[in-house]
Structure formats: C-alpha cells, structure tokens
C-alpha atoms as one frame of an Amber mdcrd trajectory, in Angstrom:
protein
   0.000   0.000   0.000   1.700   3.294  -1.230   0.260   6.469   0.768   1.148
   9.785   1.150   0.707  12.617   3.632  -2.416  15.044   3.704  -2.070  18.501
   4.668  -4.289  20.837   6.852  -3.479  24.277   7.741  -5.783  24.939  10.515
  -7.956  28.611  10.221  -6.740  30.479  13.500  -3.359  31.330  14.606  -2.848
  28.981  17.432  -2.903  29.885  20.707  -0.720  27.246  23.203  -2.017  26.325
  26.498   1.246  27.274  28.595   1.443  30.756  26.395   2.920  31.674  22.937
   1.056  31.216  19.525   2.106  29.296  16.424   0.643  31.888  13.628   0.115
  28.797  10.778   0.160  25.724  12.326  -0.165  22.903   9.645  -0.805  19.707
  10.559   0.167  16.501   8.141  -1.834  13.005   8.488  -2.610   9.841   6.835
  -5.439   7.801   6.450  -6.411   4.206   5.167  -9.613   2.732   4.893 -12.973
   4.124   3.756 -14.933   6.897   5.635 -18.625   5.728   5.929 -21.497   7.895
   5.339 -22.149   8.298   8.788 -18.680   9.144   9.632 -18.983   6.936  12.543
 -16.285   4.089  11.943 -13.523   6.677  12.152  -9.824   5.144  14.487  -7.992
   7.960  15.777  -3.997   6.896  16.567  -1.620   8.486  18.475   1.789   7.962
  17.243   4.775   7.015  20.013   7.859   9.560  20.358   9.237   9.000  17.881
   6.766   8.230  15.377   5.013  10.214  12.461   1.940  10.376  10.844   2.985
   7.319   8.536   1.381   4.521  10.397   0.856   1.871   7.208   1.797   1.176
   4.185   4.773   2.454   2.222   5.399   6.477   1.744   8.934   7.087  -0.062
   8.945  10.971   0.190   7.478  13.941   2.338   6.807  16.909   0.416   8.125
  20.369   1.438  10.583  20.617   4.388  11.339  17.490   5.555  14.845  16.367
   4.646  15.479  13.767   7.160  12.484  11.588   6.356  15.075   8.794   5.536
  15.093   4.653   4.747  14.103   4.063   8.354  10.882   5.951   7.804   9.377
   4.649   4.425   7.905   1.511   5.967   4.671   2.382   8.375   5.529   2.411
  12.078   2.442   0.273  12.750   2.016  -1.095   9.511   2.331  -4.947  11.485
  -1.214  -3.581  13.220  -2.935  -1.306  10.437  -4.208  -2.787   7.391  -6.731
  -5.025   5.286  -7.427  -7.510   8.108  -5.022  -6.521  10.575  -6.009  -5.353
  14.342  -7.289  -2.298  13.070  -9.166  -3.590   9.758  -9.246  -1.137   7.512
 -11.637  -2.978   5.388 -13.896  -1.661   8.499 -12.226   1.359  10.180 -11.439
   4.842   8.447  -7.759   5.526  10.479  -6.353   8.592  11.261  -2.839   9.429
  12.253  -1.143  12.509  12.515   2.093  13.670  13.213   1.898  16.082  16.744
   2.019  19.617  16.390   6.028  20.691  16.848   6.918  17.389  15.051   9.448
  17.135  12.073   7.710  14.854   9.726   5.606  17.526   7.848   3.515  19.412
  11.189   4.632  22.553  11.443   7.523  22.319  14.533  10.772  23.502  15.845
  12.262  23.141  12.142   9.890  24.549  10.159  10.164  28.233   8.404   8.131
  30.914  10.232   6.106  33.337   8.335   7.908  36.204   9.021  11.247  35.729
   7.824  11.119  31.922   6.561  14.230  30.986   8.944  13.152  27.731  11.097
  11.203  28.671  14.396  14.279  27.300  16.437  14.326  28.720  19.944  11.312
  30.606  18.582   8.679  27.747  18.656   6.522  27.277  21.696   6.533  25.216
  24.844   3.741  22.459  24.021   1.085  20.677  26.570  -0.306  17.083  25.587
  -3.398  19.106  25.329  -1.977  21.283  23.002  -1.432  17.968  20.772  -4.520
  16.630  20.830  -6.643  20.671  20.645  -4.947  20.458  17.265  -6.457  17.035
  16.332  -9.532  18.271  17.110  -9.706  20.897  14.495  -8.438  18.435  11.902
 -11.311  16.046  12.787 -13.874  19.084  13.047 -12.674  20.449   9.587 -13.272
  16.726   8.459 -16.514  16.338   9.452 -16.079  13.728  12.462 -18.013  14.748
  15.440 -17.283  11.260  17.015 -14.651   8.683  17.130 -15.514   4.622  17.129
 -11.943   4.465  19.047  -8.841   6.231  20.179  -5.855   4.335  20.629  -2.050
   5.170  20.946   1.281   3.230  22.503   3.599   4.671  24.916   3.675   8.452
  25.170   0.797   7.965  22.200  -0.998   7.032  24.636  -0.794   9.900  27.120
  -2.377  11.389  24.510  -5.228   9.015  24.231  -6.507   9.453  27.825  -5.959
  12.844  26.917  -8.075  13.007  24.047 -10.700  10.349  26.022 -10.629  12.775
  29.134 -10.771  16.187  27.458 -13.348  15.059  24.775 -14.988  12.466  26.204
 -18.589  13.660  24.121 -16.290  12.872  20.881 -15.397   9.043  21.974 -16.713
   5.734  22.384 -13.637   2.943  22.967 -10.400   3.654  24.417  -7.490   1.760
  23.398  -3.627   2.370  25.355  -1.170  -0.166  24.897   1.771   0.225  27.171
   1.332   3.049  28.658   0.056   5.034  32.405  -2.439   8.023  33.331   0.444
   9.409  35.019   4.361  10.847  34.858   6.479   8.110  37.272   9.285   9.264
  39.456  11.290   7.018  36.811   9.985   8.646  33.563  10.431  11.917  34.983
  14.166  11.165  35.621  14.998   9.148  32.013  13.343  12.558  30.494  15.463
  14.676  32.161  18.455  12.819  31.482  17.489  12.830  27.710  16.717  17.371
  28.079  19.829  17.525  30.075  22.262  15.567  26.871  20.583  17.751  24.181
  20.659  21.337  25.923  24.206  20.287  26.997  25.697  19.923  23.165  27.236
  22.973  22.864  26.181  22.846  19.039  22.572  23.440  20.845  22.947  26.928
  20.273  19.847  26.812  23.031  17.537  25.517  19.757  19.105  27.674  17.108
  21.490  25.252  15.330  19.711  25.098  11.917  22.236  27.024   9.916  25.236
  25.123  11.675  26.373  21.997  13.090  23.268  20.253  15.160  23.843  18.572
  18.373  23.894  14.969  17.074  26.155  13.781  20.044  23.378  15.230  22.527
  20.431  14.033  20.868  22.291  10.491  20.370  22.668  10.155  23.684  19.228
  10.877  24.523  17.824   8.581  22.372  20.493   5.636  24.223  19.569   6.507
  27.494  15.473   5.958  26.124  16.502   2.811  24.527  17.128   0.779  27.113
  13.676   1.127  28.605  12.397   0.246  24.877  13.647  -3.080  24.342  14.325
  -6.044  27.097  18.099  -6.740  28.030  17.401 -10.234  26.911  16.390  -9.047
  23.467  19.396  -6.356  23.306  21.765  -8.690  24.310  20.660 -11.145  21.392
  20.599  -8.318  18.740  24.034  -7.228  20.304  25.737 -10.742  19.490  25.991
 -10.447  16.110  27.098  -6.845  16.465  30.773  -5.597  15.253  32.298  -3.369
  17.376  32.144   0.067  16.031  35.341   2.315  15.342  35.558   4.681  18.460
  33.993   7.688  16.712  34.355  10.551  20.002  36.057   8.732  22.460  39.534
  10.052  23.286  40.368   7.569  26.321  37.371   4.726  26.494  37.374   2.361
  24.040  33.758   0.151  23.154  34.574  -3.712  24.611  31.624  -5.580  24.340
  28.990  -5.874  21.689  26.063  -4.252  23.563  27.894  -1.015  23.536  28.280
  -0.944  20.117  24.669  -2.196  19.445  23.389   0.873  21.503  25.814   3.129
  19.802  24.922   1.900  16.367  20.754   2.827  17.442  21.763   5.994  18.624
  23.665   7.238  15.246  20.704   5.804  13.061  18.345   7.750  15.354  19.870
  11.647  14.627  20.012  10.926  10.823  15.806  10.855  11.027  14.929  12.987
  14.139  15.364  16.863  15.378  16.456  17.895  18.425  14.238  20.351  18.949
  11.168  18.552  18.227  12.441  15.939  20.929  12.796  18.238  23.691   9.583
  19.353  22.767   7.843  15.789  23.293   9.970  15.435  26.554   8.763  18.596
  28.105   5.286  17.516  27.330   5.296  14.802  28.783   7.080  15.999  31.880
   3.872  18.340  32.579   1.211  15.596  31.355  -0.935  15.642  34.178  -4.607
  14.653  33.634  -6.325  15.920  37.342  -4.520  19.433  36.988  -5.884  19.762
  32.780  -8.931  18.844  34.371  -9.248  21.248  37.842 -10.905  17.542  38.941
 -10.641  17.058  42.505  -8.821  13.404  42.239  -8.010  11.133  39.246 -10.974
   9.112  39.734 -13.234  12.079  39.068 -10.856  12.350  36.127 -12.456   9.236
  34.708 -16.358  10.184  36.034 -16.499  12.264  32.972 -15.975   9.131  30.612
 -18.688   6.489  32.119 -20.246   5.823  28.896 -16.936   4.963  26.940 -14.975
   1.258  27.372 -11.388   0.786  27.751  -9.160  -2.307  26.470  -5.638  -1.720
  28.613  -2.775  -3.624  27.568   0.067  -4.384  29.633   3.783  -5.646  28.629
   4.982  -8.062  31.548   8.415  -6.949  30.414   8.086  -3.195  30.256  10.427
  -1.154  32.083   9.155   2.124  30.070   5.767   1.960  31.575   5.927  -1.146
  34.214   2.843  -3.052  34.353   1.633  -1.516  37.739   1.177   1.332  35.697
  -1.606  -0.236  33.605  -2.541  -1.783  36.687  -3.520   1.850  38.452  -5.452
   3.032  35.438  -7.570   0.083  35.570  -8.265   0.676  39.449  -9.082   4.196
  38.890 -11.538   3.151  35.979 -13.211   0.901  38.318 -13.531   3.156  40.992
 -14.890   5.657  38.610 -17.693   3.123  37.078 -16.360   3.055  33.456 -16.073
  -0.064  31.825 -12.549  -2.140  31.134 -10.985  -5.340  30.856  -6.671  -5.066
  30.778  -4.556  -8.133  29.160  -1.112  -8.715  29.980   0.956  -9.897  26.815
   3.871 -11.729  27.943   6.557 -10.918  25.472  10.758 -10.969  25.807  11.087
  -8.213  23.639  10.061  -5.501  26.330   7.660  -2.089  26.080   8.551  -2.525
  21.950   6.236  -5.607  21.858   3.438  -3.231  20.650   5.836  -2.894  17.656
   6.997  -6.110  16.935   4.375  -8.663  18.176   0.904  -8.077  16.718  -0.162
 -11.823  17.446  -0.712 -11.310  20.399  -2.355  -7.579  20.643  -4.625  -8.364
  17.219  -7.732 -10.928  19.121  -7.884  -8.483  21.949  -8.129  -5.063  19.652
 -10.329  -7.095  17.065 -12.594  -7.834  19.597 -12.910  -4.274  21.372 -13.180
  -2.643  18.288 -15.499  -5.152  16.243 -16.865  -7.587  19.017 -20.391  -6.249
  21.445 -19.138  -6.026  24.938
C-alpha cells in the first residue's frame, strides 16, 4: 500500500495552552480505509515519540521541508497492526494518524520556516502541553466532518495522549485503546526525560535551539535517544541483537574504548536515530510529557473524578509483563481508577521478551484483543 501525507493548515493562529502562539500551524496526516457515510467508523492513533503520521503502508517521500524523512521511515511504524485484516481492519475502520504539532515529519515544529522571515522557528517555537497535541487534532477532525470517534488508541507516550483526548473530549469518543502506557508521569519517567533534556541542551552545538544554519547537536540528541533505549527493548532481546554486532570504530572517544557488543549495538541505534529525528522537536515531546498531568488539565478534585467524565466509553488496557518504560503496575492503576470511577474495562497482559517494543513487533498477540474491542459487542 503506497500512501502519502495530507495537509491541513488549521484557520486560526494557534494559541498554546502554557502561552505563545504558532501563527500557521499545519498539521500533516494519513489515512487508510474508507470513511462511511455516517462518519462513525472513524480510528484515531496516536503515534509514540518518535513516530510520524505514517502509520501503514509504504510512503517514499514527504513533500516540502522534511529532509530527514530517511530509509528508516518509508515503511509504516504500525504497519504490522494497520491494514486489510489486521487489528485495526481497515476494510472496516477509516484511520487517522497525525504527526503532533512541533513534530518534524511535515507538522509545522521547531524546524519549520516561520512566516515572518522563513528561517526555522528554532528557539522561537513554543513550549507544548499534551493538550496542546490533541486541541490540534480536534480541528483536523472538526474540519473533516467527524463529530465522534468509534476508538482512540495510541502506545507509549501515544498514549498519554489518548486518555488525553478520552478525558478532554470524552462527548467525541466511544472505545479507548492504550497499549503500554500510564495516566500518570512516574518518578522514573520523569528522571529518564530529564536525562534525555539535560544531553541535548548540553551539546554545545545546541545553540539553546538555534542550530539550523550550523552543526546540530547529534552527540546530545544520540545520547538521549540511548539513554530511552534501554527502557524500549528487554536486556534479553538487546543482548541477542548485540551478538551479532561488530564493534564500532571509536567515533568521540579520546580515552574509552567500546569492549563488548552491547555497547556498540546501543551506539549503532543511537547514530541511526539523529540521521531521522530533530532535536528540537524531541525536547519538545519530553517537556510535554514531563507536565502531562490529567487531574490538573482537568481542575478535577482526584483522578478518579478524572475518569467520572468518561462512564459511557470502554477501555481495552494492555500491559507488557516486560516493560520497564511503563511497568505493568502502571496499567494496573489506570484500571483501578476506571473501576472506581464506574467506566467499563478489561486489561490483558501480553507476555513478550522483547520488552515495552512488543506493541511494535508482536501483533499476534495484541490483534484478538483489539479485534474484539473494536469489532466484538461487549
């Protein structure tokens, strides 16, 4: 399936939660599958971190500004999950996915030109909320003509921004899917994150965001992305991927040199990762997510009342027994609190080696369990 991105520009200047305005903010998005006449069988995704808008299917080239849509990109991110029979059928379901506002895959972000002189935002581009994200996904199902989604889903920080979209619109949905992922920032998360802010804004090719015309930081956001890694994939997978590994040339190292496989297999991830990813547009995604906080978007008293609001909607949780990126208590809490609120749910625990990238790499055993919320009567 060859696709390509759509483009919306949305009507208003917009106006950020936390302050600042983004005077055209364009949003890019793909969809597969058929919109019904009722434009009631409509899938919203939320892409993870470091995903785009290209979910399924093959798409060779961005138009316009995006030079580092690369090799790594062309295939879909969820293309194992989204398709002509897959978990999301989209023989059935019209799907949506769009790349978040301050992205680098085509939404206007960090690296795009700004109106006024055409140089890239830079330093210039706003602080984002999650609500910010998903305000702007609004308008783009508003100027499509979809008053209400059959089902939101998103992995990882994707789906932060599904109980964000459930909570804040909860008129606009019916089933809520989040696979591998919490309804709240952990101690843990909040300290990986700031490692990964602290080994971008320490590059001294940061420039404090304004590094477009000159060298970018590649060694900070490299390391960010190694420190994320490891709560990606299980050390039992890593180490297997890491046997086969050569040992890199010591590219940067003046005194250490790499000794063992598994550094070079995390060193290898980490280059691949700056030749298709900005800087910028990472910090921007970390800082979001370091201020995601449902009960304050909210004013609700408690996180259960958080959940009151969304008593007609049903929830499919899944849990990763080997995630260290969101641990399964996580999905474990959500579930309580969905409970306590009276909202319907059922969580499964997939027990997978490869870690909080099973939702990736494993759709046998996510695919009966999203067929049946999204297609079965429960």
């Amino acid at each position: 399936m060859q696709t390509q991105p759509q483009f919306y520009t949305l009507p208003e200047p917009f106006i950020c939660r936390a302050g600042g305005v983004i005077p055209e903010a364009r949003l890019a998005y793909e969809t597969y599958g058929e919109l019904n006449e009722a434009k009631d069988n409509v899938v919203l995704v939320f892409h993870a971190l470091s995903g785009s808008q290209h979910a399924a299917g093959i798409c060779e080239t961005v138009p316009d500004e995006v030079p580092i849509w690369n090799d790594e990109c062309v295939p879909g991110w969820w293309d194992l999950f989204v398709g002509p029979g897959r978990a999301i059928n989209t023989n059935k379901f019209f799907v949506i996915c769009v790349n978040y506002l301050g992205g680098c895959y085509g939404s206007t972000g960090p690296c795009s030109p700004h109106p006024d002189d055409g140089k890239p935002y830079g330093s210039r581009f706003p602080f984002l909320k999650v609500e910010d994200v998903v305000n702007s996904q609004a308008l783009l199902l508003d100027h499509l003509g979809i008053k209400k989604l059959h089902a939101v889903t998103g992995p990882s920080v994707g789906g932060l921004l599904c109980l964000t979209f459930a909570t804040l619109y909860p008129e606009r949905v019916d089933i809520v899917l989040p696979l591998g992922t919490g309804p709240r920032l952990t101690s843990l998360q909040r300290l990986h994150n700031f490692e990964q802010i602290t080994a971008i804004e320490s590059d001294h090719n940061f420039q404090g965001g304004d590094y477009y015309e000159g060298p970018h930081p590649d060694n900070g956001l490299m390391l960010a992305r190694m420190v994320a890694h490891k709560t990606y994939v299980s050390l039992e997978t890593m180490e297997s991927r890491a046997r086969g590994e050569l040992i890199q040339p010591d590219d940067g190292y003046s005194f250490y040199k790499l000794g063992h496989q598994i550094e070079s297999y995390m060193l290898h991830h980490g280059k691949k990762f700056i030749e298709r990813f900005d800087a910028n547009t990472y910090l921007r995604i970390m800082a979001m997510w370091q201020r995601f906080n449902l009960k304050t978007m909210l004013k609700a008293d408690s996180m259960v009342d958080v959940f009151k609001r969304c008593q007609h909607q049903r929830y499919m949780i899944f849990s990763i027994d080997t995630d260290v990126c969101f641990y399964p208590g996580e999905q474990k809490y959500l579930e309580e609190l969905l409970k306590q609120a009276g909202v319907r749910c059922m969580r499964v625990t997939v027990h997978s080696e490869k870690g909080h990238d099973s939702f990736l790499l494993e759709p046998d055993l996510f695919t009966p369990h999203i067929r049946y919320t999204l297609e079965g009567e429960w």
